[in-house]
Biopython code that builds the backbone (N, CA, C, O; Angstrom):
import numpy as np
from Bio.PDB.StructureBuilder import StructureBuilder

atoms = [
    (1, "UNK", "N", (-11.811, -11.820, 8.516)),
    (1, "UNK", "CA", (-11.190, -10.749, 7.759)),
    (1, "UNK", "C", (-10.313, -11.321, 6.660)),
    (1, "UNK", "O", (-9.792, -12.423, 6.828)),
    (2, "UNK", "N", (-10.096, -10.526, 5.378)),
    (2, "UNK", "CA", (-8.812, -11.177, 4.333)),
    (2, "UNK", "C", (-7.738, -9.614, 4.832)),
    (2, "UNK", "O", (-7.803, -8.595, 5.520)),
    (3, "UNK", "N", (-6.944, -10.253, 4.044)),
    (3, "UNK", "CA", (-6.228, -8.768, 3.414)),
    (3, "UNK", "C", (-6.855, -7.962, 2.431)),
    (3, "UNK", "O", (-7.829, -8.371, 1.799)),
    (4, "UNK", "N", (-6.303, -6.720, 2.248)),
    (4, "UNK", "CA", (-6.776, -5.459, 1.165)),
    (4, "UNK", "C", (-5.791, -4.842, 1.472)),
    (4, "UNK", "O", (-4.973, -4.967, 2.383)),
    (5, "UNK", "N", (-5.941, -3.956, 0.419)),
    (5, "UNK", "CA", (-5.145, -2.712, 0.574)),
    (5, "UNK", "C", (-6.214, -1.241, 0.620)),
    (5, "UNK", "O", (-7.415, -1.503, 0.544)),
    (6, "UNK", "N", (-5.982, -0.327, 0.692)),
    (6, "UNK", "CA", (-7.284, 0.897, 0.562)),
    (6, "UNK", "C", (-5.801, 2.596, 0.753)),
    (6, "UNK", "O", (-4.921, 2.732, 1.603)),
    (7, "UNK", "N", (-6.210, 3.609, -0.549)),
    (7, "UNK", "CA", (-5.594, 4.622, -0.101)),
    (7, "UNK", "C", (-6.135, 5.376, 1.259)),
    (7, "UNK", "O", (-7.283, 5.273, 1.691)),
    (8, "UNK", "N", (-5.035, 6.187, 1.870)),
    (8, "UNK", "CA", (-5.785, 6.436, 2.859)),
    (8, "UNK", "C", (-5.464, 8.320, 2.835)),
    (8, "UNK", "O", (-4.455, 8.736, 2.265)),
    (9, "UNK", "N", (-6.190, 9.038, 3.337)),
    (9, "UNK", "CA", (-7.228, 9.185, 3.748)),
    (9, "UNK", "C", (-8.374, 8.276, 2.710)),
    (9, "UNK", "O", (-9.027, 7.305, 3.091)),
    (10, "UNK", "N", (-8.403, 8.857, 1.384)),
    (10, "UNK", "CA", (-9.005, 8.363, 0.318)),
    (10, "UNK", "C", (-8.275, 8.621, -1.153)),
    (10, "UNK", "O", (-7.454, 9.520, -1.332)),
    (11, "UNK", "N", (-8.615, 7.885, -1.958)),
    (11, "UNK", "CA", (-8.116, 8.131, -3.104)),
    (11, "UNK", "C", (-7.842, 9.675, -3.684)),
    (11, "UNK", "O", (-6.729, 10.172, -3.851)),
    (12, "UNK", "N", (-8.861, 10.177, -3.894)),
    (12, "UNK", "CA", (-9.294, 11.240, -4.489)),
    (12, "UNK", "C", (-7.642, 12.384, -3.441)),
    (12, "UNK", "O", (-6.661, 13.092, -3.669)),
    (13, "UNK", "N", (-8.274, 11.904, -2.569)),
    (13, "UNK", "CA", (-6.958, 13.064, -1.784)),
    (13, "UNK", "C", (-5.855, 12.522, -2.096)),
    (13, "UNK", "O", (-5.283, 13.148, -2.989)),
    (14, "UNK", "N", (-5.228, 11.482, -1.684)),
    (14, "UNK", "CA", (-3.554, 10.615, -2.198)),
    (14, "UNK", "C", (-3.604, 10.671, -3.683)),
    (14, "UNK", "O", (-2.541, 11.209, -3.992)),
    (15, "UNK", "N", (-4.426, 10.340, -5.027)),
    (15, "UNK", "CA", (-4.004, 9.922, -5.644)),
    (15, "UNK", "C", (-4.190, 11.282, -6.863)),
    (15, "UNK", "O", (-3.363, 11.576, -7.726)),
    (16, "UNK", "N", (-5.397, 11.892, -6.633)),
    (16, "UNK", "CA", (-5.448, 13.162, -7.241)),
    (16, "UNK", "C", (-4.662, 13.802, -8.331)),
    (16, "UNK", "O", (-3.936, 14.617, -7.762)),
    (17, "UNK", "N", (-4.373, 13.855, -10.006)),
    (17, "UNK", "CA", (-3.763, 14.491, -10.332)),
    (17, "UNK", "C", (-2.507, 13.686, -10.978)),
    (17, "UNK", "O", (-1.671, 14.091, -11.786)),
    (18, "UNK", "N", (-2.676, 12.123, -10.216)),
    (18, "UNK", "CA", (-1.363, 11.272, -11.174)),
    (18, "UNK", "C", (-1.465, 10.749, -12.386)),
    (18, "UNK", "O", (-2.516, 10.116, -12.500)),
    (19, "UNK", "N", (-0.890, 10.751, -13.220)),
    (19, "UNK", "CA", (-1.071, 9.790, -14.548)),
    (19, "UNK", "C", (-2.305, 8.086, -14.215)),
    (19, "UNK", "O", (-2.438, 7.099, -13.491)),
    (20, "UNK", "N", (-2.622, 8.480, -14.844)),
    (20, "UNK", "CA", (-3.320, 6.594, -15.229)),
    (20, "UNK", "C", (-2.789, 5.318, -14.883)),
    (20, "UNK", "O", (-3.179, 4.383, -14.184)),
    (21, "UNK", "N", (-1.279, 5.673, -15.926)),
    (21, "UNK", "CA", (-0.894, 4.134, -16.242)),
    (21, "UNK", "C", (0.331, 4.166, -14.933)),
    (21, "UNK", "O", (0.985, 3.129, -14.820)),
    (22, "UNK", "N", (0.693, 5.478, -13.821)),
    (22, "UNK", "CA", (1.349, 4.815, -12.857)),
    (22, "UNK", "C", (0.600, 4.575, -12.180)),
    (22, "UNK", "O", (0.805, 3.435, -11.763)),
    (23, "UNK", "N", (-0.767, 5.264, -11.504)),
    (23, "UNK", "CA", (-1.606, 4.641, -10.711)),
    (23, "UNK", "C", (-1.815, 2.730, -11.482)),
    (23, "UNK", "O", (-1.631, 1.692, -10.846)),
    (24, "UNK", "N", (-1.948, 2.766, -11.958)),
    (24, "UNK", "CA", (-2.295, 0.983, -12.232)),
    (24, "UNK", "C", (-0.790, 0.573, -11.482)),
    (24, "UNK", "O", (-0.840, -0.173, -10.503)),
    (25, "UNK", "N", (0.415, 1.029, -11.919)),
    (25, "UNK", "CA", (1.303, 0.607, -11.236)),
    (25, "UNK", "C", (1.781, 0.379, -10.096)),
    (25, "UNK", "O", (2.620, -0.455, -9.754)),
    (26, "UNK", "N", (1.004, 1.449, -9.266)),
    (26, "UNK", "CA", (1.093, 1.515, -7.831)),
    (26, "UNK", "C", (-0.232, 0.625, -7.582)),
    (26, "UNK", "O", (-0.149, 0.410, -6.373)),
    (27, "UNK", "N", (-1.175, 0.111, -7.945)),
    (27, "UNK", "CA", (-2.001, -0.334, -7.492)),
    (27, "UNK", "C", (-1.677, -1.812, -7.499)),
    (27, "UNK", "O", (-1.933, -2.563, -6.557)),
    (28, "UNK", "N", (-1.014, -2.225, -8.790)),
    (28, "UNK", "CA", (-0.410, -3.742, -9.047)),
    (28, "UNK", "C", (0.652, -4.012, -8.251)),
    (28, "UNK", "O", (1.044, -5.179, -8.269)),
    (29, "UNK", "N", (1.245, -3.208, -7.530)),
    (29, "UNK", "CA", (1.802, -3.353, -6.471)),
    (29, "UNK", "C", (1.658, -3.058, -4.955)),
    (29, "UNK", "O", (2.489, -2.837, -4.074)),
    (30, "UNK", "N", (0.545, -3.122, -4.965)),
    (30, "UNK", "CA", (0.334, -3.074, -3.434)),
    (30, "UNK", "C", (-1.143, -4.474, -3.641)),
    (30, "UNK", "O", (-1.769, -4.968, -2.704)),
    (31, "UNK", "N", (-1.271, -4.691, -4.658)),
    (31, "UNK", "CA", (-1.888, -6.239, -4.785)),
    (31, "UNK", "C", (-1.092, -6.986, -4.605)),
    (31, "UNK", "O", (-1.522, -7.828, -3.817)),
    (32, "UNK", "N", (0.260, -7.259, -5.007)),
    (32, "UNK", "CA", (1.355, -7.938, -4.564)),
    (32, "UNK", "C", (1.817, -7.857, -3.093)),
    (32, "UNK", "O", (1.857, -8.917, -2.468)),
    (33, "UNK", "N", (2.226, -6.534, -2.379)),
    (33, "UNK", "CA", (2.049, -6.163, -1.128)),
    (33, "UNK", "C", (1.036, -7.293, -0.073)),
    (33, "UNK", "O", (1.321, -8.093, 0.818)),
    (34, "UNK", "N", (-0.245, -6.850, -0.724)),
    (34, "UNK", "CA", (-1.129, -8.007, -0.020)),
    (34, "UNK", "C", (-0.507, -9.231, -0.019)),
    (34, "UNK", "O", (0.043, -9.793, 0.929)),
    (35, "UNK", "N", (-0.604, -9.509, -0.874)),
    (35, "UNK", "CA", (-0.343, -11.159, -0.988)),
    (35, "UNK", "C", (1.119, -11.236, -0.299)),
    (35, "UNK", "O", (1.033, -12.248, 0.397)),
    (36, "UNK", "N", (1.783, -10.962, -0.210)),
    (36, "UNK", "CA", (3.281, -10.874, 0.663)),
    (36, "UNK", "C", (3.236, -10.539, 2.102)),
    (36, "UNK", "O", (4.209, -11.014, 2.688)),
    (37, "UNK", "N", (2.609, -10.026, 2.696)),
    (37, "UNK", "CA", (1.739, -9.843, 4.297)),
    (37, "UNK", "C", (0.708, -10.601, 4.299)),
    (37, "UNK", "O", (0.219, -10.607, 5.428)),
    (38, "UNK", "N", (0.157, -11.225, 3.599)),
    (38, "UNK", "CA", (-0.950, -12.419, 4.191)),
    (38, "UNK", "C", (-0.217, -13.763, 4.305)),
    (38, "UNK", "O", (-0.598, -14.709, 4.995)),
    (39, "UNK", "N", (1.287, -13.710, 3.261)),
    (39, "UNK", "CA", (2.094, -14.715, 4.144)),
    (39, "UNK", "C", (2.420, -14.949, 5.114)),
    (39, "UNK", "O", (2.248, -15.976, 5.771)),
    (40, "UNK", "N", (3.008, -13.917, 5.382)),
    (40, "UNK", "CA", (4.066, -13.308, 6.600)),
    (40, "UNK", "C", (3.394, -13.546, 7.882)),
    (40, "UNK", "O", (3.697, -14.136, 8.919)),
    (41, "UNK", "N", (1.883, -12.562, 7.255)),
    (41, "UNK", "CA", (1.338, -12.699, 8.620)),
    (41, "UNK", "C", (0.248, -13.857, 8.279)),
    (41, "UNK", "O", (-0.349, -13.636, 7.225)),
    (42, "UNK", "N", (0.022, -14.569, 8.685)),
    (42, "UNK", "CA", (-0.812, -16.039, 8.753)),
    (42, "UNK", "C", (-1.835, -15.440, 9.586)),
    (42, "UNK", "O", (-3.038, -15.560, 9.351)),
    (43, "UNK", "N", (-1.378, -14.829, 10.508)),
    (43, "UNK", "CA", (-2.698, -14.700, 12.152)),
    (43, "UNK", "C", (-2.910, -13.164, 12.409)),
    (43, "UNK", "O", (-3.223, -12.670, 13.492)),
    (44, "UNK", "N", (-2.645, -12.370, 11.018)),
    (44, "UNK", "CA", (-2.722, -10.763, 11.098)),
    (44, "UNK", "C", (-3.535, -10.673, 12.297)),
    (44, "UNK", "O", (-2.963, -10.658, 13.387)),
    (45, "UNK", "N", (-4.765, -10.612, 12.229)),
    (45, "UNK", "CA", (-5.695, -10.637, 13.442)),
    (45, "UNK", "C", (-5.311, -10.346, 14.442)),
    (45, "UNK", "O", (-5.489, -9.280, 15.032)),
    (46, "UNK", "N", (-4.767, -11.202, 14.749)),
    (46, "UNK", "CA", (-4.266, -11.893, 16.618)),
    (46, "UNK", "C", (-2.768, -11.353, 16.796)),
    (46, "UNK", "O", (-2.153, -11.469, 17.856)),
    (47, "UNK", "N", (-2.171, -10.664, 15.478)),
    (47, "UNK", "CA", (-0.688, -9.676, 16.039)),
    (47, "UNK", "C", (-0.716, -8.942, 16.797)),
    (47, "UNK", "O", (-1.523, -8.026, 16.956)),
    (48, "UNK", "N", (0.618, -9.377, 17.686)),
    (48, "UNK", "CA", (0.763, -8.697, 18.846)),
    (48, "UNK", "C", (1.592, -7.425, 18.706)),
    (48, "UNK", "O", (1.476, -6.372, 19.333)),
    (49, "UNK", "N", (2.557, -7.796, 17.627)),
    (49, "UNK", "CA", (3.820, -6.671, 17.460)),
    (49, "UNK", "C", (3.480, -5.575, 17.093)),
    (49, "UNK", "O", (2.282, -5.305, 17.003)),
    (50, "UNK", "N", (4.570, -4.559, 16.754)),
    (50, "UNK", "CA", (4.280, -3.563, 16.302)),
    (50, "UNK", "C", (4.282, -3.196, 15.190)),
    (50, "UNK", "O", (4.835, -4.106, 14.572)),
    (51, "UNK", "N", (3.989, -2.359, 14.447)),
    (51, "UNK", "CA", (3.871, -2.268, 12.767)),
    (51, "UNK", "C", (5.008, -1.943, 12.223)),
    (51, "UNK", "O", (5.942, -1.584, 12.940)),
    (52, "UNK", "N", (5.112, -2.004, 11.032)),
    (52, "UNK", "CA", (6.850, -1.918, 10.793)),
    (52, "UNK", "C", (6.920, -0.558, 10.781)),
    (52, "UNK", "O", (7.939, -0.119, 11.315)),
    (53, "UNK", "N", (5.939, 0.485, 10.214)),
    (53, "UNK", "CA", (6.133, 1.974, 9.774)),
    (53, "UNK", "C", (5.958, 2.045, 8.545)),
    (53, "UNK", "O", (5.539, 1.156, 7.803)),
    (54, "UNK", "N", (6.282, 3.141, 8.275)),
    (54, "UNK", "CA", (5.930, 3.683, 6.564)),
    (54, "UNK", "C", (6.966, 3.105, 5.518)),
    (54, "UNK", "O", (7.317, 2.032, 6.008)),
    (55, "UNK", "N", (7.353, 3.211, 4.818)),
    (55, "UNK", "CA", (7.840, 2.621, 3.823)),
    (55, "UNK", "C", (7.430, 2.599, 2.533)),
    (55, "UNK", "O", (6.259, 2.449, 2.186)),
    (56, "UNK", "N", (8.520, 2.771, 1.685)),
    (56, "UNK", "CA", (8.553, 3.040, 0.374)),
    (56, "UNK", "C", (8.833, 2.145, -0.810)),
    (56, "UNK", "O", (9.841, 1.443, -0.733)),
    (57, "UNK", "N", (7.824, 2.045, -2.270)),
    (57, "UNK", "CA", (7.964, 1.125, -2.682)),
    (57, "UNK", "C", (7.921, 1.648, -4.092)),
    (57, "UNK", "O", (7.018, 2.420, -4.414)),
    (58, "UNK", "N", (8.833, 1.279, -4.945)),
    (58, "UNK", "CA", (9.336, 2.012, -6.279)),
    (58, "UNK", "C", (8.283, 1.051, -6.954)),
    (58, "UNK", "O", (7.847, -0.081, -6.747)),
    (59, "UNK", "N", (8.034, 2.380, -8.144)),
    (59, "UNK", "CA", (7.227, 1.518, -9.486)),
    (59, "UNK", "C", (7.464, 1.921, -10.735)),
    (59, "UNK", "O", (8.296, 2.799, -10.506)),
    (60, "UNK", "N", (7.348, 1.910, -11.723)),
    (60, "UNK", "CA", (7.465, 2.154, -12.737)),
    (60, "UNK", "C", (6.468, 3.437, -13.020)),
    (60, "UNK", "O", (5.260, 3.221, -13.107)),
    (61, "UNK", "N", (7.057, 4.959, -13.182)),
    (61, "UNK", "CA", (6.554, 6.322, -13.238)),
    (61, "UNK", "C", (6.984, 7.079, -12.016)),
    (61, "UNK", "O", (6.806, 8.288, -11.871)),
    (62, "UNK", "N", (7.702, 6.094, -10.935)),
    (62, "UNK", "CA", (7.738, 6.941, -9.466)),
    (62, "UNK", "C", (7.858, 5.790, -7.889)),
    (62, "UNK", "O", (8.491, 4.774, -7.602)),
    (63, "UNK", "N", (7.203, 6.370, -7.439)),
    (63, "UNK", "CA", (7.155, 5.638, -5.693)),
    (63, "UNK", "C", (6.140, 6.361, -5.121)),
    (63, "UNK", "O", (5.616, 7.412, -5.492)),
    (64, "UNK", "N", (5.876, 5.481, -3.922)),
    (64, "UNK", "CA", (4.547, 5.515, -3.282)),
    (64, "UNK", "C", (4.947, 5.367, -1.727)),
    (64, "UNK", "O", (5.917, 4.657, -1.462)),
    (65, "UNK", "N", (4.150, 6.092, -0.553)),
    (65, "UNK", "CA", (4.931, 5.688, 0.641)),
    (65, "UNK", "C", (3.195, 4.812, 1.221)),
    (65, "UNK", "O", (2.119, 5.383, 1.040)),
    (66, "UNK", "N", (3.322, 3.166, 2.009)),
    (66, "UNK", "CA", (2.662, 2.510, 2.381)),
    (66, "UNK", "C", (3.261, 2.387, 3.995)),
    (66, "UNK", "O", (4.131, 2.999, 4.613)),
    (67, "UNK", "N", (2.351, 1.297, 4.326)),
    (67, "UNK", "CA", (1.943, 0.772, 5.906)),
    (67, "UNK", "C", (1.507, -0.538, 5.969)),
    (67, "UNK", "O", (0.559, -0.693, 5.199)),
    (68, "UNK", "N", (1.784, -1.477, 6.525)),
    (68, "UNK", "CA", (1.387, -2.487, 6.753)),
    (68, "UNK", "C", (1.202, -2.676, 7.984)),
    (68, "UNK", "O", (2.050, -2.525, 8.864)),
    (69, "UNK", "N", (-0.780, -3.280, 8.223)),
    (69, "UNK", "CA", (-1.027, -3.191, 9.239)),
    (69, "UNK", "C", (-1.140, -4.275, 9.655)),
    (69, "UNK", "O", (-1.824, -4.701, 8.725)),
    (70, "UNK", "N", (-1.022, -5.205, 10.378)),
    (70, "UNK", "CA", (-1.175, -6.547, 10.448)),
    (70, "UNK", "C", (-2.163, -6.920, 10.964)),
    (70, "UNK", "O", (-2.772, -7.886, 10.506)),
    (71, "UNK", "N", (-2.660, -6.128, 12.255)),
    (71, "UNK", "CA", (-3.865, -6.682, 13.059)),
    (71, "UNK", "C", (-5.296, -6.410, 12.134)),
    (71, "UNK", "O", (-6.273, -7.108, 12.407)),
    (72, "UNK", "N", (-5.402, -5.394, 11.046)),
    (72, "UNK", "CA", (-6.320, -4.886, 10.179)),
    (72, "UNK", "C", (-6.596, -5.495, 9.171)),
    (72, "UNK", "O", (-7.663, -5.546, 8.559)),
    (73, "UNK", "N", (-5.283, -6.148, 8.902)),
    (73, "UNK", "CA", (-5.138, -7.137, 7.699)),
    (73, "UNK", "C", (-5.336, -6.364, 6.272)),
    (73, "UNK", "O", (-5.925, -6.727, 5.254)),
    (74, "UNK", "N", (-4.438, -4.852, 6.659)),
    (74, "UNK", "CA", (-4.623, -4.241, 5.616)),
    (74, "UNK", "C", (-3.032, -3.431, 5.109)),
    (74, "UNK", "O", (-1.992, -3.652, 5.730)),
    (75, "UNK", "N", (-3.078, -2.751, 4.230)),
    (75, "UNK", "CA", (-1.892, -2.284, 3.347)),
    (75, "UNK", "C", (-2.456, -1.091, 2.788)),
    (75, "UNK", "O", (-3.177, -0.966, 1.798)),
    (76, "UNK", "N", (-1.837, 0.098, 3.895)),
    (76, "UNK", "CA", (-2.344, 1.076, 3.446)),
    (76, "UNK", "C", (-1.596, 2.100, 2.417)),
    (76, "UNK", "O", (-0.389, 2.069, 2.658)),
    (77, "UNK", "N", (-1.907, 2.996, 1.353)),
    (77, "UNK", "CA", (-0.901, 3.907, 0.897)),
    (77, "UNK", "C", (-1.271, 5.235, 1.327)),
    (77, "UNK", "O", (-2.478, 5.446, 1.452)),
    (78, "UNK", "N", (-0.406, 6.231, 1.594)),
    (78, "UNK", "CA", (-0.535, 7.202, 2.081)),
    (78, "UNK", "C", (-0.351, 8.356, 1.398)),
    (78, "UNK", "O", (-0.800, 9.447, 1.750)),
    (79, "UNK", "N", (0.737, 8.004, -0.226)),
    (79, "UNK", "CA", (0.916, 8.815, -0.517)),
    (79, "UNK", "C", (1.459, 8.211, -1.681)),
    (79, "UNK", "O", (2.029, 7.132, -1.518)),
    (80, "UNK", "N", (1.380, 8.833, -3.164)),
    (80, "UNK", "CA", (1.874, 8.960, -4.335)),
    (80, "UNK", "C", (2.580, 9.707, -4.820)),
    (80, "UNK", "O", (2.213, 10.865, -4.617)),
    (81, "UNK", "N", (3.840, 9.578, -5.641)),
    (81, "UNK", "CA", (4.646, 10.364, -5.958)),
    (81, "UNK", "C", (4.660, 10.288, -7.420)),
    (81, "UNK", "O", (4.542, 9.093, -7.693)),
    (82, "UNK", "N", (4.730, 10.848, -8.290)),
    (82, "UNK", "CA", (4.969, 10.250, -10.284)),
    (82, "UNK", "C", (6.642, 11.339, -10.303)),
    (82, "UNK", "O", (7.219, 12.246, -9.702)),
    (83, "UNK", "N", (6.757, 10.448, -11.408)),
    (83, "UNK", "CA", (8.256, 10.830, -11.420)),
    (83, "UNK", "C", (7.772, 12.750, -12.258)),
    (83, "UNK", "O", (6.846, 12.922, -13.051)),
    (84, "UNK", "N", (8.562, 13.673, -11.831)),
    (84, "UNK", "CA", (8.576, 14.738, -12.803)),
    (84, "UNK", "C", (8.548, 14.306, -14.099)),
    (84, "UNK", "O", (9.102, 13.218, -14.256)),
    (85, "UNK", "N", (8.018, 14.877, -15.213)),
    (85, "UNK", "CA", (8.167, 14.878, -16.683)),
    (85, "UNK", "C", (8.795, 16.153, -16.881)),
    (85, "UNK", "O", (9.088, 16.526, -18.017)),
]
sb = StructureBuilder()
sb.init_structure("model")
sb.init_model(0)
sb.init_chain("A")
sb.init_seg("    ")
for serial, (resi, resn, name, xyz) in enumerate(atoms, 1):
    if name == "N":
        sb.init_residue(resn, " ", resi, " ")
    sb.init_atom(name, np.array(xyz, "f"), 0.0, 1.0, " ", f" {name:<3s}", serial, name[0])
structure = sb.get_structure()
């Protein structure tokens, strides 16, 4: 397995309706996300613990609420927010 990230349920449902250029933003950051849990976790796979929970991660247009799964070796988002205009 590597890491990824993937919206979840699916895009079309989470991301539906946001601007362009914050989706790239939320997406360039949960590519970073990856790469910051494939440190952490070296042996995602074989984790025993528990997941940290949901959590929120600011971007430029807004925030996004994610998951990091370790045994999946994945980084999920659940939800998009864009700032009001």
């Amino acid at each position: 397995m590597s890491w990824s990230w993937e919206y979840v349920p699916d895009e079309e449902t989470v991301a539906s309706g946001a601007p362009p250029a914050f989706l790239a933003e939320v997406e360039k950051k949960a590519d970073e996300l990856v790469r910051a849990a494939e440190a952490l976790h070296l042996h995602g796979a074989t984790w025993q613990g528990a997941d940290e929970g949901a959590r929120h991660a600011f971007v430029a247009g807004g925030f996004f609420v994610y998951m990091i799964t370790p045994r999946a070796e994945l980084v999920t988002i659940w939800q998009v927010t864009p700032d009001p205009l």
